[in-house]
C-alpha positions as CSV (number, residue, x, y, z in Angstrom):
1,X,-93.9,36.7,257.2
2,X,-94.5,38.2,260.5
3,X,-91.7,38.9,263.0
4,X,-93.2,37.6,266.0
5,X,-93.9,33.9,264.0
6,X,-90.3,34.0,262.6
7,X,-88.8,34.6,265.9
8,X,-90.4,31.3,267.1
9,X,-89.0,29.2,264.1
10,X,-86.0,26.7,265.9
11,X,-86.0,24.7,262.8
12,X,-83.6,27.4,260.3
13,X,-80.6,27.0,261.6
14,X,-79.9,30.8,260.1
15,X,-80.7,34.2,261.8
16,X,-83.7,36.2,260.5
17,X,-84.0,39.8,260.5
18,X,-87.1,41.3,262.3
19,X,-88.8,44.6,262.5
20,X,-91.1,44.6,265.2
21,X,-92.5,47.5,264.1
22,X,-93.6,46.5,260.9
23,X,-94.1,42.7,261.9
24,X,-91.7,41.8,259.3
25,X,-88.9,39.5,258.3
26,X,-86.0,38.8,256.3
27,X,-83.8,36.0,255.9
28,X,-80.2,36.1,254.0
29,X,-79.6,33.4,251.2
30,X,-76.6,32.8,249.1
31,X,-77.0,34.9,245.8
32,X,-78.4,32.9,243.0
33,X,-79.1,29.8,245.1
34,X,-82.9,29.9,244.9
35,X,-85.7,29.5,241.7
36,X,-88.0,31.7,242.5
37,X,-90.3,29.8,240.2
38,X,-90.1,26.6,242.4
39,X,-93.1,25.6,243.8
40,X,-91.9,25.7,247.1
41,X,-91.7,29.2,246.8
42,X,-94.4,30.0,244.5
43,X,-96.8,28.4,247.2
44,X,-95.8,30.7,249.7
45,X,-96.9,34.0,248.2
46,X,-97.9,36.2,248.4
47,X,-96.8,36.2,252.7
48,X,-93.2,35.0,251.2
49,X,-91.4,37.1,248.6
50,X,-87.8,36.2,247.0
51,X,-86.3,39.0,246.1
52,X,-82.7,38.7,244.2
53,X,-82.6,43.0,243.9
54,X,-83.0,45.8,246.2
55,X,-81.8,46.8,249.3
56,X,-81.8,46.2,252.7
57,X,-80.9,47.7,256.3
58,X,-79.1,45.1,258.3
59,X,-78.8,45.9,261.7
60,X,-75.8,45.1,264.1
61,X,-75.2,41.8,265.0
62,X,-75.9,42.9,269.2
63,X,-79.1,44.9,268.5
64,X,-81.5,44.2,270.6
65,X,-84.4,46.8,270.6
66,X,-86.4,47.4,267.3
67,X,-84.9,46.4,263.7
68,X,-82.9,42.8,264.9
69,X,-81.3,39.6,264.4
70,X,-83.3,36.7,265.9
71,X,-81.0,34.2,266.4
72,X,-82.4,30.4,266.3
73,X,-81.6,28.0,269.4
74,X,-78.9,25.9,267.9
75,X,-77.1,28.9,265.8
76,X,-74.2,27.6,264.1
77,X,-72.9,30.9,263.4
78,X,-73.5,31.5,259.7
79,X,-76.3,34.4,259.0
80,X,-77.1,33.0,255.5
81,X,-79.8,30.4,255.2
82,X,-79.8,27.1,253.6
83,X,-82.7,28.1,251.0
84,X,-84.2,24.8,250.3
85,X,-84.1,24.0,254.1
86,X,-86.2,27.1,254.6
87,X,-88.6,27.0,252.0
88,X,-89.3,23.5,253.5
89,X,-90.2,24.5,256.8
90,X,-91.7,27.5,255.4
91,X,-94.3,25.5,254.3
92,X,-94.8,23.0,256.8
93,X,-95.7,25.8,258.9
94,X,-97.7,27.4,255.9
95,X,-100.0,24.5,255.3
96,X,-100.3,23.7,259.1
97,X,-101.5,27.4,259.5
98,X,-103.7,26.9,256.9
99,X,-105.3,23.5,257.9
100,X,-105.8,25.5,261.6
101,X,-108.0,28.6,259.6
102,X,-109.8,26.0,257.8
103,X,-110.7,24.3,260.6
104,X,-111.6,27.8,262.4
105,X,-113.9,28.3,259.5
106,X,-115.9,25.1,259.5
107,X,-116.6,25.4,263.3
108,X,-117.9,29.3,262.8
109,X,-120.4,28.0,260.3
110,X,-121.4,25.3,262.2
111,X,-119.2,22.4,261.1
112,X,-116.8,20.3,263.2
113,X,-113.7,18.1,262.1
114,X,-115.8,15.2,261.2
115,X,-118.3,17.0,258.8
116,X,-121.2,19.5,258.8
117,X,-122.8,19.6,261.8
């Protein structure tokens, strides 16, 4: 997930972690609230990954430079994520983005919305 796309999301109502520097994010579930073998998850790999183990550096809540919080628009004030909400915007966006490239492809090669041209 890149940071600058996750810092335009206003439909997770949760704050995601960014790193500019890597053009990564991070969102915070509740422990043991997600099955990783869902499909809703297991379509969005390998650009999503569910991890229940490891670590991770969680910056201050005011940062505002570098390794941050994004906040969404209408941030209810909890930092963990609702995980089925997210998965299904996740891939809304995932299959809209993937619709876009396929229609980039077809009209590289000559093809247009309609057919082959």
């Amino acid at each position: 997930m890149t940071a600058a796309w996750a810092c335009q999301l206003r439909h997770v109502e949760a704050p995601v972690i960014v790193d500019p520097r890597y053009d990564r994010a991070w969102w915070l579930i509740p422990r043991g609230s997600v099955d990783v073998a869902s499909w809703l998850w297991q379509r969005l790999q390998p650009t999503v990954v569910v991890r229940a183990t490891g670590s991770l550096i969680v910056p201050h809540a005011g940062r505002t430079e570098g390794l941050r919080w994004a906040k969404p628009q209408h941030w209810i004030g909890s930092y963990l994520a609702r995980p089925q909400r997210l998965a299904a915007v996740l891939n809304a966006i995932h299959t809209a983005a993937a619709s876009t490239k396929d229609l980039r492809v077809a009209r590289t090669r000559g093809g247009t919305e309609a057919g082959p041209g």
